[in-house]
Structures are given as C-alpha cells and as structure tokens.
C-alpha positions in Angstrom: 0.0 0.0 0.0 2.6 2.5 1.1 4.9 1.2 -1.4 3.8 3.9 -4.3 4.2 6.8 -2.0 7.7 8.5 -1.4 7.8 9.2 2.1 10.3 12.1 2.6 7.6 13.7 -0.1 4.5 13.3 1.4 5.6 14.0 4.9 7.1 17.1 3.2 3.4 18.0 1.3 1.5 16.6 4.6 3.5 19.4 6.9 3.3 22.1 4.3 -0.8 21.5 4.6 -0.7 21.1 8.2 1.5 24.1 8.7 -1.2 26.2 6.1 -3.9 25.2 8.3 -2.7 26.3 11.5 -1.6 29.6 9.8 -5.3 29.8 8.4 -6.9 29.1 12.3 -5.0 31.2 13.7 -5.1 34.3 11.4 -8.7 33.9 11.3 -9.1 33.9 15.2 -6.7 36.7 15.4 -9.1 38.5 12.6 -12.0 38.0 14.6 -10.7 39.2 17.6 -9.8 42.4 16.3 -12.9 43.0 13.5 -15.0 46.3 14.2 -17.9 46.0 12.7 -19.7 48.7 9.9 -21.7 51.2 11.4 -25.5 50.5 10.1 -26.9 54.0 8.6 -30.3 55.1 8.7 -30.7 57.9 6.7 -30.3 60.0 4.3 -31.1 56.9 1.9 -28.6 55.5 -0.4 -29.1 57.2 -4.0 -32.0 58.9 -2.9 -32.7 62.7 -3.8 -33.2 65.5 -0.8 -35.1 68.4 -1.4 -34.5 71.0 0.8 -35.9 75.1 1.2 -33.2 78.2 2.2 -32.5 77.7 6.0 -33.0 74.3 6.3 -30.3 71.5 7.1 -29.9 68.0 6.3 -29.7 65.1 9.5 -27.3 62.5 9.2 -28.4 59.4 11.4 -26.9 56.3 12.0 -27.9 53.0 14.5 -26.7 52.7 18.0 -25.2 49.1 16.7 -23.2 46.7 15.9 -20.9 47.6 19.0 -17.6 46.4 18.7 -16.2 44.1 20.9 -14.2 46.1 23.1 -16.8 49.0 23.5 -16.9 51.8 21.1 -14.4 55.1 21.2 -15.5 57.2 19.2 -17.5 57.9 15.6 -16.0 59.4 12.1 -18.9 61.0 10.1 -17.4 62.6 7.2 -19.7 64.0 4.2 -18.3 64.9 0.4 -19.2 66.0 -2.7 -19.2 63.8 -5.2 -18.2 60.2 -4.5 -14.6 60.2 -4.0 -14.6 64.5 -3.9 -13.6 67.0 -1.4 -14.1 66.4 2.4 -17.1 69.3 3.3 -17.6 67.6 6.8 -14.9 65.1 8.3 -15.9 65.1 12.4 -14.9 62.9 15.1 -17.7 62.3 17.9 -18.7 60.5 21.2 -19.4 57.0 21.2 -22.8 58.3 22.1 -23.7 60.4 19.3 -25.9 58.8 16.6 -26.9 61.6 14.3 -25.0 64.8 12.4 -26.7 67.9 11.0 -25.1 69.8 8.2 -26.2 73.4 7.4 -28.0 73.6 3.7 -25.7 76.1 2.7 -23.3 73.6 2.5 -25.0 71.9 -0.5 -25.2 73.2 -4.1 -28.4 72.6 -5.8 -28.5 69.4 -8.0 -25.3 68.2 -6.7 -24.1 64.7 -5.8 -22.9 64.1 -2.2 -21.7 61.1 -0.5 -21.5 60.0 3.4 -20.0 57.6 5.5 -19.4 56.9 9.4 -17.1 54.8 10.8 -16.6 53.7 14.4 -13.1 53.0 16.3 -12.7 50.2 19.1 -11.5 51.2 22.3 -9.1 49.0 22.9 -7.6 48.7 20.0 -8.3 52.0 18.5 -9.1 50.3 15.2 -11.0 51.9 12.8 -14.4 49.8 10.7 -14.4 49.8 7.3 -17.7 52.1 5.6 -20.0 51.9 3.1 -20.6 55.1 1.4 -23.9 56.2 0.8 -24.6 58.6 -2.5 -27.7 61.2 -2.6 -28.5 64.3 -4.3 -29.4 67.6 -2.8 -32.3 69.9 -4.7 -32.9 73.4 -3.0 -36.2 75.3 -3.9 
C-alpha cells in the first residue's frame, strides 16, 4: 500500500498543509478578535434625492449598533461632494452620538454628495471599514 508513496515527499506536502492550516486558524481567530464591525446608517437613503428650502439642514443618522467588541471610542462621520470628492464635513464624535446635521448652505443645488461613518474600538483604536452612501441635494 505504502509502497507507491515517497515518504520524505508526502511528509514534506503533509506538513506544508498542516502548517497552512494552522496559519489559516490562527489568522482567522486573530481576525476575529480584532474586526469592528460597519456602522449600520439610517438615513439619508442611499441614492436617494433631498429636497431641501433656504435655512434648512440635512440630518445625518446612524444605528446605536453593531458595537464592537471592546466597546466603542469614538464615531468618524465625514460628508463629500461627489463620491470620492472633497471632504465638506470630516468630524470625530462621542461614542454616544448617533446623528449629524449639516447646514443647507453647504449643498449646491442638484449636486451629488456622499456619506460615511465609521466607528473605532477602544481597545484597539481600530478603525471599521464604511459603506458610502450617494444622494443628491435639490434646493427650492
């Protein structure tokens, strides 16, 4: 039975896999341990439209969870124009803070603006990755 297989090989190809499986266990442990997770937003809606009248602002909200593991630091709301455009809003703010209002004269009418929050652990000051939502502003 054994006498088809070359031992020194397949010891060789049998510690390689053994040694690519530990790597993968442990890697994705240590991943784990250390994932924030995406902050879920609530609105404005994702390639929606805003209409909005001289004076009035636009409100930013986001859910109280996922919590990361550790507890949560700290938010980072920032707003741009366009999609990958100029920061108009980057803020940092308390872990408690779930919402961000943004003056309409920031917006330009019939421009495209994009958001995103992120949220940073407090042990390991790691930051979550974000989606980025898209919407357009109109002012009357």
């Amino acid at each position: 039975m054994w006498g088809d297989i070359n031992m020194p090989n397949y010891r060789i190809k049998l510690l390689s896999v053994a040694i690519v499986v530990v790597f993968c266990v442990l890697s994705c442990g240590l991943a784990s341990k250390y994932f924030v997770p995406k902050v879920a937003y609530l609105s404005p809606k994702s390639e929606g439209e805003i209409t909005i009248k001289a004076g009035e602002s636009i409100m930013f909200s986001w859910k109280t969870s996922p919590r990361p593991g550790s507890g949560r630091d700290s938010f980072r709301f920032v707003l741009r124009k366009g999609f990958e455009g100029e920061n108009i809003v980057a803020e940092t703010l308390p872990p408690t803070v779930y919402s961000y209002t943004v003056l309409g004269d920031k917006f330009e009418n019939g421009s495209t603006y994009s958001w995103f929050v992120k949220q940073r652990d407090m042990r390991t000051q790691s930051w979550s990755l974000a989606d980025t939502w898209v919407f357009k502003v109109y002012k009357k």
